[in-house]
C-alpha positions as CSV (number, residue, x, y, z in Angstrom):
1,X,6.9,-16.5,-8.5
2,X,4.6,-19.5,-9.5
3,X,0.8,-19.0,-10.4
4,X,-1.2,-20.7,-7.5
5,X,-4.6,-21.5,-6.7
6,X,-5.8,-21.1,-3.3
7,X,-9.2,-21.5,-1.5
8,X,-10.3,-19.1,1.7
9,X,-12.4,-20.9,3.9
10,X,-12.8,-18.3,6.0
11,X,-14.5,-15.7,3.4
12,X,-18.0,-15.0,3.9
13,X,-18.8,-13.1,0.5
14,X,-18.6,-16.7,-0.9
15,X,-15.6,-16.3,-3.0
16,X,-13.7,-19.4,-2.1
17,X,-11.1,-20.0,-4.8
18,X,-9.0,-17.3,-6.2
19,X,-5.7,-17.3,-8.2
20,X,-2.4,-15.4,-6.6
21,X,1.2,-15.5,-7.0
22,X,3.2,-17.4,-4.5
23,X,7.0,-17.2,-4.1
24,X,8.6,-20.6,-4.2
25,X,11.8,-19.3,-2.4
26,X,10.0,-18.1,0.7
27,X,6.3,-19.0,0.4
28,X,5.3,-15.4,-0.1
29,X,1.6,-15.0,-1.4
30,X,0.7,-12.4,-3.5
31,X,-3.1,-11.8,-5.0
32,X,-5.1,-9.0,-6.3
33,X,-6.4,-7.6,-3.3
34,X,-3.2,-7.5,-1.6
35,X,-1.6,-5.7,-4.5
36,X,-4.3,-3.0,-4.3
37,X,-3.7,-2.7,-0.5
38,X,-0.4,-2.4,-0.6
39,X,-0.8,0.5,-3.3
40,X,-3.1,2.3,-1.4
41,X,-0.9,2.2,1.3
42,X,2.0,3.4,-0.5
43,X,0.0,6.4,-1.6
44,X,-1.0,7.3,1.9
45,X,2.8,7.5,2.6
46,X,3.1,9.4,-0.3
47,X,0.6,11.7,1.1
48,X,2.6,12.2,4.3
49,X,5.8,12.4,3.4
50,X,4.6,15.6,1.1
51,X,5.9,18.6,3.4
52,X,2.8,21.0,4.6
53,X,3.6,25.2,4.8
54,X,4.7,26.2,7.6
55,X,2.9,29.7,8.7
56,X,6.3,31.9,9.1
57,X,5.7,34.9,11.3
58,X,9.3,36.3,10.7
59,X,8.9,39.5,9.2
60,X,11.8,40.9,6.8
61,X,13.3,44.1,7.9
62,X,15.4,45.8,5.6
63,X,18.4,47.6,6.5
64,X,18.7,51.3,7.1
């Protein structure tokens, strides 16, 4: 990973330059606000994948 500098001409907040990381085996670009979105999306798998209780309606009957 290289430090680049990249312009969006398409942003309307009128942020046009901005600094990122770009890969210079496969072109890969990497800035700050895609880091944070691929965080937050890791945690809302993280979120998921946590197993829920499951109501159990088996009642125990002990032996007589």
């Amino acid at each position: 990973m290289v430090n680049d500098f990249c312009m969006d001409l398409l942003n309307s907040t009128g942020e046009l330059e901005f600094d990122a990381k770009r890969c210079v085996q496969c072109g890969a670009v990497v800035d700050p606000v895609i880091l944070h979105n691929r965080q937050l999306r890791q945690d809302m798998l993280t979120i998921r994948s946590v197993p829920r209780p499951v109501a159990n309606n088996f009642e125990a009957k002990g032996l007589y």
